[in-house]
C-alpha positions in Angstrom: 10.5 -20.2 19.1 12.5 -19.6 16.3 9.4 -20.1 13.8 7.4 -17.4 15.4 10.1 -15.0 15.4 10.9 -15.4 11.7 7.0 -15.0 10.8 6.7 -12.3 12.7 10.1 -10.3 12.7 10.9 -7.7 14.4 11.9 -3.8 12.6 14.6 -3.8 15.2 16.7 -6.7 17.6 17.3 -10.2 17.4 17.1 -12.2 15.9 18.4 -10.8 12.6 17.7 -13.0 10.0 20.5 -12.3 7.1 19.4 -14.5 3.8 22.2 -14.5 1.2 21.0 -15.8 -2.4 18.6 -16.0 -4.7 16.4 -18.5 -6.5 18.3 -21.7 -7.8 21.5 -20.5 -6.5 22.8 -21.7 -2.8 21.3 -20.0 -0.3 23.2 -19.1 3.0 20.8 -18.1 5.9 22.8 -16.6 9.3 20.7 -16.2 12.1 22.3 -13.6 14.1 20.5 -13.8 17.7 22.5 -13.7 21.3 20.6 -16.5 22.6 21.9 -18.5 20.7 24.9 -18.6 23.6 24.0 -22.0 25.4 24.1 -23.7 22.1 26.8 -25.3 19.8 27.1 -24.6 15.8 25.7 -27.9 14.9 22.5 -27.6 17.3 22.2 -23.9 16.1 22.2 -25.0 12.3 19.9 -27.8 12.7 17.4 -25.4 14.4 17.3 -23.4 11.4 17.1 -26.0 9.5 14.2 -27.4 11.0 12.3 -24.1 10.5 13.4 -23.8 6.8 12.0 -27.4 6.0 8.7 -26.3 7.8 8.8 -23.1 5.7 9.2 -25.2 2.7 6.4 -27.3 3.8 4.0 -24.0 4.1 5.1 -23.0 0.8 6.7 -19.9 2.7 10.3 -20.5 1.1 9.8 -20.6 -3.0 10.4 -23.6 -5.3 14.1 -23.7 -6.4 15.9 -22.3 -3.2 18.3 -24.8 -2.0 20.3 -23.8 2.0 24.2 -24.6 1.7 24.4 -22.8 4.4 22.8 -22.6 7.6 24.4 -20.9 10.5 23.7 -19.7 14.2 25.8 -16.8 15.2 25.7 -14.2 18.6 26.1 -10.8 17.4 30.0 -10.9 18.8 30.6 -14.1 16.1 29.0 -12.5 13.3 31.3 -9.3 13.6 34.4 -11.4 14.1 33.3 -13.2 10.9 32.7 -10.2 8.9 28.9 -10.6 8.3 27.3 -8.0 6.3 24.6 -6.8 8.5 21.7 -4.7 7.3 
């Protein structure tokens, strides 16, 4: 579910995808998106990882971009941690 909503994202809503980086530096992805609720950080993260690696594999994320950071966050979890929202 997550792969169709970050190839076709939305102007406004969740989820916000926030990508932090550019090429050959680390890259921190935050996936802001309430439904994330039912799930813990670790499940969340290797979601995103999973759709990063079949990015990568459509050449949809660039040579050179490496993910140190990978993180699931509800829109409450992001404000308490001071994400930078667009």
């Amino acid at each position: 579910m997550l792969h169709n909503e970050w190839n076709n994202p939305k102007k406004t809503g969740q989820p916000l995808i926030v990508i932090e980086g550019e090429a050959k530096e680390p890259l921190h992805i935050y996936v802001i998106w309430d439904k994330w609720g039912e799930l813990n950080q670790t499940e969340r993260s290797e979601i995103i990882m999973d759709v990063v690696d079949h990015l990568a594999g459509e050449a949809r994320i660039p040579d050179g971009f490496f993910v140190t950071v990978a993180m699931g966050l509800t829109a409450e979890e992001a404000k308490r941690m001071g994400i930078k929202l667009p």
